[in-house]
N, C-alpha and C positions, 0 to 999 in steps of 0.2 A: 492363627495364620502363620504360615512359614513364615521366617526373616528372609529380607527379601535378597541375600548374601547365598538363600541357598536356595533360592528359587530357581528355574530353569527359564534358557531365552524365550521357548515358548510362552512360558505362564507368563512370564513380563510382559512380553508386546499382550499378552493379551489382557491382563490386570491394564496397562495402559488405554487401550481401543475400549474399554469398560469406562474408564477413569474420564476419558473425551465424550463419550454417549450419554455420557449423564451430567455431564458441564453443565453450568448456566447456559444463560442465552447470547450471553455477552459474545460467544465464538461465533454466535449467527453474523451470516451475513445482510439478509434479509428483517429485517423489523426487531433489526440487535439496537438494545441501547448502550450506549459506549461513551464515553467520557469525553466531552471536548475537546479537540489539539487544534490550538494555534500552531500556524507554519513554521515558526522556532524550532517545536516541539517534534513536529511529523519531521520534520529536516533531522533532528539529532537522531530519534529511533531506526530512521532509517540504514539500512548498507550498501544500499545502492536507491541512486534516483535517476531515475530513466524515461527518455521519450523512445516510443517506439510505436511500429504497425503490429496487430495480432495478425498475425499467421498461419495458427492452428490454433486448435483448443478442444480438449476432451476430456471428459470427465470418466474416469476411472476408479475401481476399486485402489488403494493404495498398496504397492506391491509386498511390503511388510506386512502393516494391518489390516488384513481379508476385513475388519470390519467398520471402516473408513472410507466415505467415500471424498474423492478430490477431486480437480479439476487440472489439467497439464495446459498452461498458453505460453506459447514461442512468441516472442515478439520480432521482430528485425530494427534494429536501433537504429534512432536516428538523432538522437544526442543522447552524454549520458554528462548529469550534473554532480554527481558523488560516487562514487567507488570505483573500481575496473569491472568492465563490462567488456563480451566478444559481440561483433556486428549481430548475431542473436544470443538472447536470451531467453532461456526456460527456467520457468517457476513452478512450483507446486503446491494450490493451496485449498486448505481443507474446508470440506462443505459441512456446514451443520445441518440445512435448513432446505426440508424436500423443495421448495421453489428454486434454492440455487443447484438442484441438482438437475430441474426440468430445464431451467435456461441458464446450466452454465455459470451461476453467478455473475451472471451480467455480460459476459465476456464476449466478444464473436471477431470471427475473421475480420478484417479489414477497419478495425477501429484506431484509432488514432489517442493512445492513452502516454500521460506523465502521470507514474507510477514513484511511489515513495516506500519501497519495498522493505519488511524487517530481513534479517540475517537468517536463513533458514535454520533450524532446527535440529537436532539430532536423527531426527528423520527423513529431513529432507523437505520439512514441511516450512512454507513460509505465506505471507499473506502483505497487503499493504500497510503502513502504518494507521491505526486509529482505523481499520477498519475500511470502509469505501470513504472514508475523509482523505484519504492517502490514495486516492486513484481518480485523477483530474482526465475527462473527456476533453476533446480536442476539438472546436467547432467551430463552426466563420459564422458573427454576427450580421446583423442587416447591414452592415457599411462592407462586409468582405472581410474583414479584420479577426486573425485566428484567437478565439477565446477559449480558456480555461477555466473548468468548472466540475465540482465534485458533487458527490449524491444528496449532499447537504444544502448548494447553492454556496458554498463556500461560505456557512453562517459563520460568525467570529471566529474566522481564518485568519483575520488579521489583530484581534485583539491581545495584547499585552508582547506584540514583536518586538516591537522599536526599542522598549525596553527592556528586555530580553536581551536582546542583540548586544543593545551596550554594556548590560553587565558584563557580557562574555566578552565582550572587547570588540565584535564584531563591526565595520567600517559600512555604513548603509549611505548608497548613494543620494542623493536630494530625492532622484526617482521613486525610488526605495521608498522612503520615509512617507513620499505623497501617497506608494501603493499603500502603506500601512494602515493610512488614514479608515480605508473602505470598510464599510460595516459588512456587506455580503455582495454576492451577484458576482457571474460571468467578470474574468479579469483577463488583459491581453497576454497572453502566452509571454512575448517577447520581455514585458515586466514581471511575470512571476517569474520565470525561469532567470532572471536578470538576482531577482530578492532572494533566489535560494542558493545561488552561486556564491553569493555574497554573507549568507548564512554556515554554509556549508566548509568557508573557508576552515574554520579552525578545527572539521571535523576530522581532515583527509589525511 
């Protein structure tokens, strides 16, 4: 094999788009297994963490790698808890897994998601943290009350925070520390996005 010093931009992007088609399964998004993150965790990987509406969304070949396919969703912001964000944002992120490319990976017009986004990529490629553990829907329980919740039920979302937090130095309100307590399940918007502000402090 050439060194790859004298390889051509063509033959890279495409050794690369080779190098993603034959990944594990872990890039799925769809019935990927993936490593547990506690919210500490999803909060640091993150570069931006953002509430917003989807707005668009479509799934495209990636304009570099003819043999990648992704998915483009615009959000329009309606808070942002870690980085600089403009009233929208667009993301780009790449589909493994023929279901996420029939519906999208999940995504559609008019949903109401807190997203916990990594740093895009040399390509332009980015995704949530830890996968759909990092992309909290937006929904009103039986009392009206806006709840939060990821593709997992939010299972030990909250395991090993509290102390987390304290090593890092991080200040968790009484509030805070009661959300910690939660083993899983639907959590009120108003306190997570309360625990990651408060997380995110020492990231910004």
């Amino acid at each position: 094999m050439l060194p790859i010093a004298t390889m051509s931009r063509s033959l890279k992007l495409w050794l690369l788009s080779m190098t993603l088609a034959l990944a594990p399964p872990a890039w799925a998004q769809q019935g990927a297994l993936t490593v547990s993150r506690n919210l500490d965790q999803l909060t640091d990987r993150a570069a931006i963490i953002v509430r917003g509406n989807v707005v668009s969304v479509r799934v495209e070949k990636h304009p570099e790698l003819s043999n990648l396919d992704t998915v483009v969703v615009t959000l329009r912001v309606r808070d942002s808890l870690k980085g600089a964000v403009r009233d929208t944002h667009t993301f780009r992120q790449y589909l493994w897994d023929l279901r996420d490319r029939l519906d999208a990976a999940g995504y559609r017009k008019g949903q109401d998601l807190l997203l916990f986004l990594v740093a895009p990529s040399r390509y332009g490629l980015s995704s949530p943290a830890g996968l759909d553990q990092g992309r909290f829907r937006i929904e009103r329980d039986a009392d009206g009350r806006e709840v939060a919740v990821n593709a997992v039920d939010n299972y030990r979302l909250f395991d090993g925070v509290a102390a987390e937090a304290a090593k890092e130095g991080a200040v968790l309100s009484p509030a805070s520390l009661r959300l910690a307590e939660r083993p899983s399940g639907p959590v009120p918007v108003a306190d997570l996005t309360r625990l990651v502000r408060e997380l995110a402090v020492g990231d910004r």
